[in-house]
N, CA, C and O atoms as CSV, one atom per row, in Angstrom:
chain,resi,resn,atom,element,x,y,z
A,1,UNK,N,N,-87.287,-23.799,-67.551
A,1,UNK,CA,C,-87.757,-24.521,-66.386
A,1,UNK,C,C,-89.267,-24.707,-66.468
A,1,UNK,O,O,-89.968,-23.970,-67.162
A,2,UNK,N,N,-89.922,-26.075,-65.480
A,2,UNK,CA,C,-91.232,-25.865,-65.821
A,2,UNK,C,C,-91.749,-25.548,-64.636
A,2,UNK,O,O,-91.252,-25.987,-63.599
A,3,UNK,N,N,-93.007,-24.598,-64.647
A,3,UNK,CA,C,-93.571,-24.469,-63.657
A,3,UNK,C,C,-94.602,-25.082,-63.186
A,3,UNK,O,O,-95.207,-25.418,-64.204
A,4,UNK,N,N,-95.234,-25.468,-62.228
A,4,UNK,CA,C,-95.923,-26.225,-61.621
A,4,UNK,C,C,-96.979,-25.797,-60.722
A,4,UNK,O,O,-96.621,-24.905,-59.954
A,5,UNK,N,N,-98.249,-26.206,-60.598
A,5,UNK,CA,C,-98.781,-24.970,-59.737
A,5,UNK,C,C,-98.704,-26.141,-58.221
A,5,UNK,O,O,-98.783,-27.365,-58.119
A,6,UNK,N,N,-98.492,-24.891,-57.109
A,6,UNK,CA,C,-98.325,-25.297,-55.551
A,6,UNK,C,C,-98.707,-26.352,-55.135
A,6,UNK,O,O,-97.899,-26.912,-54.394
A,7,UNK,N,N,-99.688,-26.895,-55.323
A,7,UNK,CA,C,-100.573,-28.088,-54.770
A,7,UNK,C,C,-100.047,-29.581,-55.601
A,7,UNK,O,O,-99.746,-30.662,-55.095
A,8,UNK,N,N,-100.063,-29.318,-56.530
A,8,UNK,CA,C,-99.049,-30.361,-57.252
A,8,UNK,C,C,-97.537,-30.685,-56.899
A,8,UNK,O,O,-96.995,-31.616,-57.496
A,9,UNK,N,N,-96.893,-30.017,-56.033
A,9,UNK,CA,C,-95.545,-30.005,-55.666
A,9,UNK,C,C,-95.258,-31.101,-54.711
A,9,UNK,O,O,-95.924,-31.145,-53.677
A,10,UNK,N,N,-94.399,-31.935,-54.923
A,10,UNK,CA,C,-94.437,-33.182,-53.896
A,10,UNK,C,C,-93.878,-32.717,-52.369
A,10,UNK,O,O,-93.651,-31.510,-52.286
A,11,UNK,N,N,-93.682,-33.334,-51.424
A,11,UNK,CA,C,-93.352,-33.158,-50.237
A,11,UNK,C,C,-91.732,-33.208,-49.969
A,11,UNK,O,O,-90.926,-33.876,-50.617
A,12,UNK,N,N,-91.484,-32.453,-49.002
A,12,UNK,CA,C,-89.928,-32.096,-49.111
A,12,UNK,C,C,-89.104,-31.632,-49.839
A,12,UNK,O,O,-87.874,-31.668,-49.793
A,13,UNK,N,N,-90.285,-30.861,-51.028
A,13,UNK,CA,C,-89.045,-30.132,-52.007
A,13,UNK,C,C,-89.224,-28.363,-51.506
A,13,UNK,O,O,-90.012,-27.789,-50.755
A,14,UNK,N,N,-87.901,-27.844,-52.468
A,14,UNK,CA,C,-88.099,-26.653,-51.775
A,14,UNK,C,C,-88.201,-26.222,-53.734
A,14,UNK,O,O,-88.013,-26.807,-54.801
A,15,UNK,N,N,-88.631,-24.802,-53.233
A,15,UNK,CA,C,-89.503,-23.850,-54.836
A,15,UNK,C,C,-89.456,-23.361,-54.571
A,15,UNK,O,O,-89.492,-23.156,-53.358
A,16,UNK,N,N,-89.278,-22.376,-55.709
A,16,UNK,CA,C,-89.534,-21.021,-55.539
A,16,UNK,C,C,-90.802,-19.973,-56.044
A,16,UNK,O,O,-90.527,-19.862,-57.239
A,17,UNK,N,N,-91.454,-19.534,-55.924
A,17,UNK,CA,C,-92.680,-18.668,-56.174
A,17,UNK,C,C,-92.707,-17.995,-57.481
A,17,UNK,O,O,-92.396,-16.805,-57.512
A,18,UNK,N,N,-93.022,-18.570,-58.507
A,18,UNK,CA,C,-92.945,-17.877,-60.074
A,18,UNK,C,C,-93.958,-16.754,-60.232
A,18,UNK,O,O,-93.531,-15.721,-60.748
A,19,UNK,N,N,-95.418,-16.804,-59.813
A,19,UNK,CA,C,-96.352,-16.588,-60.418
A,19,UNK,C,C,-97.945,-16.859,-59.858
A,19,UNK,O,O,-98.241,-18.019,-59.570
A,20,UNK,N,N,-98.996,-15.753,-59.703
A,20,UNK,CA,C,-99.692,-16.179,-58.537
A,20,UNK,C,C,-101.030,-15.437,-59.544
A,20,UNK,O,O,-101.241,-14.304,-59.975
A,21,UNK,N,N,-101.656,-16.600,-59.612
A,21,UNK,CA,C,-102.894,-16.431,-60.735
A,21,UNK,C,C,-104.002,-15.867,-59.876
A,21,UNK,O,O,-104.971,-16.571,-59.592
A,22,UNK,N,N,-103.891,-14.612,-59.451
A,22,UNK,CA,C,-105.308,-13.759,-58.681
A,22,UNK,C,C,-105.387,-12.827,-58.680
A,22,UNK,O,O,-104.525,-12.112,-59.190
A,23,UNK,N,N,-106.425,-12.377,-58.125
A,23,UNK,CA,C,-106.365,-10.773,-57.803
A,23,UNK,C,C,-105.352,-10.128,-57.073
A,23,UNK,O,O,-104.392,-10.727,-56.588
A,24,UNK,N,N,-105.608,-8.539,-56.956
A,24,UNK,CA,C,-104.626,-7.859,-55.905
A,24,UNK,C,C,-104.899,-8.190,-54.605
A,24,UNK,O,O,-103.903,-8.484,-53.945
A,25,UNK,N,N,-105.936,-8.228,-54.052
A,25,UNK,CA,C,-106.184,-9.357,-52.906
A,25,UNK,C,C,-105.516,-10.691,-52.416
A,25,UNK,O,O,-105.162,-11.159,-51.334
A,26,UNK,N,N,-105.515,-10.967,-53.363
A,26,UNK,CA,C,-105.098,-12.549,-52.827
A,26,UNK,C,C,-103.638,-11.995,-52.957
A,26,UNK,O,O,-103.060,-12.077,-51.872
A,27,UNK,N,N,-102.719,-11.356,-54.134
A,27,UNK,CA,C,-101.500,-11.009,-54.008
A,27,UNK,C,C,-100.867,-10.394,-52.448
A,27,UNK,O,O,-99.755,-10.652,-51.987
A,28,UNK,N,N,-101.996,-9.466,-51.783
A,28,UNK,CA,C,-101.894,-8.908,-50.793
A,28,UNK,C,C,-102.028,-9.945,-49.292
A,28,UNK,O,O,-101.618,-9.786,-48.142
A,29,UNK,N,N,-102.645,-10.809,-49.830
A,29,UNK,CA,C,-103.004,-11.526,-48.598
A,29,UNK,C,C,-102.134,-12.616,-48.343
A,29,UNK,O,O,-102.197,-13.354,-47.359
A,30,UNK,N,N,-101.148,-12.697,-49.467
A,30,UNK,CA,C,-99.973,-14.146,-49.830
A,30,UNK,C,C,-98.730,-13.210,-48.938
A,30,UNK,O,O,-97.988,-13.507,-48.002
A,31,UNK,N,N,-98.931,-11.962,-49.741
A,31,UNK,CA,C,-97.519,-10.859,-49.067
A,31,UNK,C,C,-97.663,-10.625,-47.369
A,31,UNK,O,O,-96.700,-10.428,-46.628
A,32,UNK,N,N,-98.950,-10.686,-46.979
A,32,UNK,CA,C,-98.955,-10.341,-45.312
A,32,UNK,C,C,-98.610,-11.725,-44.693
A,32,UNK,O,O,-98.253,-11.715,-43.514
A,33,UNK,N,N,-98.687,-13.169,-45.486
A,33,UNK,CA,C,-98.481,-14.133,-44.909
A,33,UNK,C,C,-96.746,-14.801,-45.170
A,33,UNK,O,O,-96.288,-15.937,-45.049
A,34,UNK,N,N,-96.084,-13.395,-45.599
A,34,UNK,CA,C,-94.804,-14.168,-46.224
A,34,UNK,C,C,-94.100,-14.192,-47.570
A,34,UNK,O,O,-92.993,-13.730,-47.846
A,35,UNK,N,N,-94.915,-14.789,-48.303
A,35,UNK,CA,C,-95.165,-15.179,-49.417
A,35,UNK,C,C,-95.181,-14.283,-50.682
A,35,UNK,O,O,-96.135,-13.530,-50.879
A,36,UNK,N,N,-94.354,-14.340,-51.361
A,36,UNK,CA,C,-94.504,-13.447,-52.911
A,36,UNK,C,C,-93.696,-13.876,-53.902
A,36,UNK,O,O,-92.850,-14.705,-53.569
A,37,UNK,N,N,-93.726,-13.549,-54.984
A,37,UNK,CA,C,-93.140,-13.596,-56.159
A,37,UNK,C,C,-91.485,-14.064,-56.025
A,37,UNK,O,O,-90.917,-12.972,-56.004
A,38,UNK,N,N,-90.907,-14.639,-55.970
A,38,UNK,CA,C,-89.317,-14.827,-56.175
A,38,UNK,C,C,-89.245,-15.338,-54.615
A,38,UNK,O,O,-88.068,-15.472,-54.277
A,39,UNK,N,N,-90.164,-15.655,-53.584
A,39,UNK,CA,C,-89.494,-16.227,-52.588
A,39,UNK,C,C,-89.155,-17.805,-52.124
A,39,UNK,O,O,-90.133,-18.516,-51.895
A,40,UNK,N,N,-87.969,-18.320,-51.991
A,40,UNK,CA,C,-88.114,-19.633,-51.810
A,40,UNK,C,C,-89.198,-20.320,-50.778
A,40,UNK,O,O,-89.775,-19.369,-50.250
A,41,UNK,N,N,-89.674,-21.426,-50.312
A,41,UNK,CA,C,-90.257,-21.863,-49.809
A,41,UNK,C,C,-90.270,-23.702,-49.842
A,41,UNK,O,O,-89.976,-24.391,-50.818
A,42,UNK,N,N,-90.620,-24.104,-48.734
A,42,UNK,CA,C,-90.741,-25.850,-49.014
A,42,UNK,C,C,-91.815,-26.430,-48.488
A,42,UNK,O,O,-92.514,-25.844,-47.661
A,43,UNK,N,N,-92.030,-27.482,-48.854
A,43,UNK,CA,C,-93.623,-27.920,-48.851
A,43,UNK,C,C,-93.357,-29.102,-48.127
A,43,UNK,O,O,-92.852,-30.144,-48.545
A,44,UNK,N,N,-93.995,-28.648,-46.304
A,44,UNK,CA,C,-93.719,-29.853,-45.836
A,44,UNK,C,C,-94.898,-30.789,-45.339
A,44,UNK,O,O,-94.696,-31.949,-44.981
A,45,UNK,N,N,-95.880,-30.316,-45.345
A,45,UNK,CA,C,-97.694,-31.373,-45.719
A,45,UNK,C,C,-98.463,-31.464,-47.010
A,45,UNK,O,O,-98.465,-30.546,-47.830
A,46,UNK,N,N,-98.863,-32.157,-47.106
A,46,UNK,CA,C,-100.265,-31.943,-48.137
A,46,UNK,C,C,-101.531,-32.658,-47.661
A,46,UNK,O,O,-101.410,-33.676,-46.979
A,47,UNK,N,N,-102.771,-32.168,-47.991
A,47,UNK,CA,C,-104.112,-32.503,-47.286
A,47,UNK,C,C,-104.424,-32.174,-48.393
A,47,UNK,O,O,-104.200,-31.039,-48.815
A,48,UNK,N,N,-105.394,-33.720,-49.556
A,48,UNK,CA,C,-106.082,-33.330,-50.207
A,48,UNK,C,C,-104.879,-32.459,-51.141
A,48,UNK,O,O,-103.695,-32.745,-51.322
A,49,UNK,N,N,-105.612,-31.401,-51.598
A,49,UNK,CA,C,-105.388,-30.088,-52.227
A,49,UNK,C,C,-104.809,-28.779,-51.967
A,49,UNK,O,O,-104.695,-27.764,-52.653
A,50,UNK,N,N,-104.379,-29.186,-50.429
A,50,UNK,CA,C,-104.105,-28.070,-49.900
A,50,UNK,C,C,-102.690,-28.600,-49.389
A,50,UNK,O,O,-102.252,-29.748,-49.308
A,51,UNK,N,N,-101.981,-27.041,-48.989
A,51,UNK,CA,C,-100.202,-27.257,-48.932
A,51,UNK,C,C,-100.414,-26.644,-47.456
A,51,UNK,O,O,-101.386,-25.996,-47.070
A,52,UNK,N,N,-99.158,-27.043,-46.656
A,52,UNK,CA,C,-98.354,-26.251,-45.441
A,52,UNK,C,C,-96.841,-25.869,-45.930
A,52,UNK,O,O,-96.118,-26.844,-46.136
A,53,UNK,N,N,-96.287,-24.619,-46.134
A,53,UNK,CA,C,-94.983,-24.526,-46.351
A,53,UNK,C,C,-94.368,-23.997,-45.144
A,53,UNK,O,O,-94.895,-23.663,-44.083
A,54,UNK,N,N,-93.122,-23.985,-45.520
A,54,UNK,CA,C,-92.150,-23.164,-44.758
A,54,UNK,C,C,-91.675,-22.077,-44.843
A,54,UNK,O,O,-90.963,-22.150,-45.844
A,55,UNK,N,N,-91.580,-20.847,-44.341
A,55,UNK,CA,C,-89.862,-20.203,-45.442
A,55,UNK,C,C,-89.926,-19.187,-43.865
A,55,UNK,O,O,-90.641,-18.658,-43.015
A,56,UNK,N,N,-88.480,-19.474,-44.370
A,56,UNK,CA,C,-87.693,-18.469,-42.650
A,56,UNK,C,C,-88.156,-18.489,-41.587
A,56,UNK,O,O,-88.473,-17.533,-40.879
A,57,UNK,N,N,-88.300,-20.498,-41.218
A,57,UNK,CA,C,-88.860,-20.949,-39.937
A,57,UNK,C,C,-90.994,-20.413,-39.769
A,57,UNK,O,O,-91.751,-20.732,-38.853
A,58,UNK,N,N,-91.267,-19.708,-40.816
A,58,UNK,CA,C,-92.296,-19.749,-40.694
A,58,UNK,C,C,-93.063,-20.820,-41.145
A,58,UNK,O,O,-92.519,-21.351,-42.113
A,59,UNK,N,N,-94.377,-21.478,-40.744
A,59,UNK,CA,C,-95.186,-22.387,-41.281
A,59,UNK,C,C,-96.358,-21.738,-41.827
A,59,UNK,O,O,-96.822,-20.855,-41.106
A,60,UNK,N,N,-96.925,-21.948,-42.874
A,60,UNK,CA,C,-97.931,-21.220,-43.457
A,60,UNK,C,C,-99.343,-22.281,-44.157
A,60,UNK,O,O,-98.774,-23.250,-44.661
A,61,UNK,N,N,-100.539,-22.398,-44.310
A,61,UNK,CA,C,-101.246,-23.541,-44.694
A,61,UNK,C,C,-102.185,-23.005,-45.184
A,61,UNK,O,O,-102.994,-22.383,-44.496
A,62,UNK,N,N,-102.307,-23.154,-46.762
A,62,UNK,CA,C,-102.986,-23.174,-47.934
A,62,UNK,C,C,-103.833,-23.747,-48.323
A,62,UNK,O,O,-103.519,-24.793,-48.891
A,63,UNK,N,N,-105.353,-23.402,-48.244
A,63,UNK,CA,C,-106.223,-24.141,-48.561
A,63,UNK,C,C,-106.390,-24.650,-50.203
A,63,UNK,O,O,-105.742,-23.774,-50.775
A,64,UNK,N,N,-106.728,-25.266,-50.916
A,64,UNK,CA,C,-106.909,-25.870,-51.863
A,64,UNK,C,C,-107.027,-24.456,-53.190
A,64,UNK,O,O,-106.392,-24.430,-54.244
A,65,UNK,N,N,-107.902,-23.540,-52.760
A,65,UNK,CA,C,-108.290,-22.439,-54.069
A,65,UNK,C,C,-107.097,-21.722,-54.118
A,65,UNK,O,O,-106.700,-21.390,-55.235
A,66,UNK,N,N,-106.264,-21.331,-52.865
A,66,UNK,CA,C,-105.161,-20.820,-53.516
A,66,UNK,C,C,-103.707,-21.392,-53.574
A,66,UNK,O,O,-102.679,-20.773,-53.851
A,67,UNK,N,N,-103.827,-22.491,-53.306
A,67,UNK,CA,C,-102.845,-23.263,-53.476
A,67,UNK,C,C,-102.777,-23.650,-55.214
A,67,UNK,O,O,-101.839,-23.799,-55.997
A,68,UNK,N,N,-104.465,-23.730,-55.368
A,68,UNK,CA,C,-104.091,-24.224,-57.403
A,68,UNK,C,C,-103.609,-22.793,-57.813
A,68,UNK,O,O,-102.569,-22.884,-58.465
A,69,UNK,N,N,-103.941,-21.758,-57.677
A,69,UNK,CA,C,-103.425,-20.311,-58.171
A,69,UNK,C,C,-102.004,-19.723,-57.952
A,69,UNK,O,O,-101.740,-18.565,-58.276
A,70,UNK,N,N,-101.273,-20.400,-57.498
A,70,UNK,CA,C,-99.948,-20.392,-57.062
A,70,UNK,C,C,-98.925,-20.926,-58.061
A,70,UNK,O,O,-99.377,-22.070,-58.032
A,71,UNK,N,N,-98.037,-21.005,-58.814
A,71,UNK,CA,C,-97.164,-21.324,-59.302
A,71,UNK,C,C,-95.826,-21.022,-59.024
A,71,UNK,O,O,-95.277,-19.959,-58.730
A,72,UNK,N,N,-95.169,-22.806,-59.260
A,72,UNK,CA,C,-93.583,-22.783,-58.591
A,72,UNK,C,C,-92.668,-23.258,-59.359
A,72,UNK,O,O,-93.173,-24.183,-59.996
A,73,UNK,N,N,-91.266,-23.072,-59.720
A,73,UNK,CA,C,-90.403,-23.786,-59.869
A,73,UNK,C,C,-89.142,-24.462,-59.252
A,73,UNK,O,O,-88.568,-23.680,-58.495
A,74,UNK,N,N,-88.750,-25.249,-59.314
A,74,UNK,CA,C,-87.204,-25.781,-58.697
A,74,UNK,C,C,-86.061,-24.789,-58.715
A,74,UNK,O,O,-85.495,-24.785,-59.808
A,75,UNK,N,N,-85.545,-23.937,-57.821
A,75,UNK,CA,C,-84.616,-23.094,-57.538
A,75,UNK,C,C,-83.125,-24.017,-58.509
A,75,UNK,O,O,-82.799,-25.204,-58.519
A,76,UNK,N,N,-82.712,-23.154,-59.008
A,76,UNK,CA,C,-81.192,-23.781,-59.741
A,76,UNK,C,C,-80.387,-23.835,-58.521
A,76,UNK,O,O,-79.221,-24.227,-58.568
């Protein structure tokens, strides 16, 4: 599969969370907002560089620096 990083992901698809190019910080700060390694999610804005997702009725909005550090793929 290929992966893709977050901000590149078109609108209305759903992904899943491969891979998150940062520190333990930012790992920590993705996990208090939801967000980690293997969780699905869907991308329902984009601004610029930056994402709003979804996952389990939550909305979440990603500014541009960690939205490129994010990597996703298409759930089988």
């Amino acid at each position: 599969m290929s992966r893709h990083i977050l901000s590149d992901t078109p609108v209305g698809r759903k992904v899943r969370l491969v891979a998150i190019d940062g520190g333990r910080q930012l790992v920590r700060r993705l996990l208090s907002l939801g967000l980690s390694v293997g969780a699905e999610i869907e991308i329902l804005h984009q601004r610029g560089s930056g994402v709003v997702v979804a996952r389990q009725g939550n909305r979440v909005a990603l500014g541009k620096g960690i939205a490129e550090k994010v990597y996703t793929e298409v759930p089988d």
